[in-house]
C-alpha angles and dihedrals in degrees: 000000000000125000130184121199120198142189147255109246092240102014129138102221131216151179152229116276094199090060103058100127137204140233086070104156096195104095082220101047089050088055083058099057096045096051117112103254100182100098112092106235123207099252129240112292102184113105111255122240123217114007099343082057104047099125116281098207121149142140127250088234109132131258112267135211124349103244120158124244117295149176100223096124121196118185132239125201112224105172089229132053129001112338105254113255095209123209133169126264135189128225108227100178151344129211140166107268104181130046080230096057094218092123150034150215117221120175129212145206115214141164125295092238090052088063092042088059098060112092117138129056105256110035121122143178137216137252142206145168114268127242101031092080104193105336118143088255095058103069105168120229126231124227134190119214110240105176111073124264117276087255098057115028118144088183104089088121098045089039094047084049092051083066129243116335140159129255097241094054124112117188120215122217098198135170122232108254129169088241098054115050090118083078109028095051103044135134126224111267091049123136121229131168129226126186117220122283116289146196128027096270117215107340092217089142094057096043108021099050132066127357095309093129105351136321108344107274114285103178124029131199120200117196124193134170116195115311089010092090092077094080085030082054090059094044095062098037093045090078084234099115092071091221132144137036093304095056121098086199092075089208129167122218139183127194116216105199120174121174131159092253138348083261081070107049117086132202088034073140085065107051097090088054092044083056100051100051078061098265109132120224127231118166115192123194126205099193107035086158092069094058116103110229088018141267117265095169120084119308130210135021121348090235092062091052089054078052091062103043104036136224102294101226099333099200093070092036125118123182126193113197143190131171143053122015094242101049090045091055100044100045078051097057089044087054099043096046082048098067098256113135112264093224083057097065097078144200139197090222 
């Protein structure tokens, strides 16, 4: 089956430390799978930009029935962007996601034509409790996908070891706010409900392919801070990339990923896979201080390690970035001032 995971407006994600995997190529990757994770590190506390920035907001109001997924849509007027067409969800369960507990993963059951919606990395719904309509207490998440879309999923080995699933779940990575305990601490049999999914994702077809700019994109570089790796998930396992030896594209790519700590970092157990499909590694970490046995990987803010390494032929470069504004912005301007097209250094948002 197909899953898509998908992110906490303002979470900090992280991962299992007990699924960090071998047979990771990257020395630095490597570094990160042999850390210590079992300190709890204080999560990210700068805002997120993009889809790891759309507005977290929710009340503590507790989850509500136990109705099965549905297709019976009311709408919701936002004042910005397309009206919610809201349907019900089921929560189907709810696990620790991270050593440091400060998230969770809830997985949902939703409608067939809610899957079928989805199409484009980077696209994401939102979600609220059921039963308060739109009332002021009832401020909807949202959420950006972070698994690929069913046509084009790359993840059948990582899905089949996930164990058995349906093919109209979504799975949620959240972080543990005061203001969303209604989700994160729900129990299955819970209704939700989703609107309908929602934004353009990354637009790679459109920039990346052809003679739009230059050359079509050779190399790729993919930048995340904290919860903006879910959209940066579904770019690499999409196919889309056009990366490793399957690939006619004969691209290159290379995955920035800072977090605080590896307690922070999620899908460590999907590195080696990642790598394989032809998408370096390269784990940064902003608080090395604060990991027991030490950090030997790279240290600090993904923008000063593309400082470092430079921007590889700009000209036939593309980026694809999700995070925190400042990161966003100054990666931009590296890439810009390289050499690399602007309309090549892209957003979700």
């Amino acid at each position: 089956m197909t899953k898509f995971l998908a992110i906490g407006a303002a979470a900090v994600l992280c991962c299992q430390a007990s699924a960090f995997a071998p047979g990771i190529s990257s020395p630095v990757a490597k570094s990160l799978v042999a850390s210590d994770t079992s300190r709890v590190a204080p999560a990210l506390k700068s805002p997120g930009a993009g889809a790891a920035a759309f507005g977290l907001v929710a009340s503590p109001l507790p989850s509500t029935g136990n109705a099965a997924a549905s297709s019976s849509r009311t709408v919701l007027f936002m004042g910005w962007g397309p009206d919610p067409e809201w349907s019900t969800a089921t929560v189907a369960g709810n696990e620790a996601a991270c050593p440091s507990g400060s998230c969770v993963t809830v997985t949902v059951t939703v409608s067939p034509d809610l899957i079928d919606e989805f199409a484009v990395p980077g696209q994401y719904v939102q979600l609220r409790q059921s039963g308060l309509g739109d009332s002021d207490d009832n401020k909807p998440l949202f959420l950006a996908i972070a698994s690929p879309p069913a046509a084009s999923s790359t993840t059948d080995e990582a899905d089949a070891a996930a164990g058995p699933s349906s093919g109209t779940e979504i799975e949620f990575l959240i972080k543990k706010t005061d203001n969303n305990g209604w989700i994160t601490s729900a129990t299955p049999g819970t209704s939700v409900e989703i609107s309908q999914v929602m934004g353009g994702g990354f637009p790679m077809e459109e920039n990346f392919e052809g003679f739009k700019f230059d050359f079509p994109t050779q190399n790729v570089l993919l930048f995340a801070t904290g919860s903006g790796i879910a959209p940066i998930r579904s770019v690499i396992e999409s196919g889309l990339l056009g990366t490793g030896p399957d690939s006619s594209a004969g691209r290159t790519a290379r995955l920035y990923y800072g977090a605080s700590t590896p307690d922070d970092m999620p899908y460590a157990e999907r590195f080696a896979q990642w790598e394989s499909s032809g998408v370096e590694v390269v784990p940064v970490i902003s608080r090395p201080e604060e990991v027991d046995g030490g950090w030997s990987g790279r240290a600090g803010y993904i923008q000063n390690a593309l400082e470092e390494d430079g921007v590889p032929i700009p000209r036939n470069t593309g980026a694809v970035l999700c995070g925190v504004k400042g990161m966003c912005e100054s990666v931009k301007d590296i890439m810009t001032q390289a050499g690399t097209f602007e309309g090549r250094v892209l957003t979700n948002f």
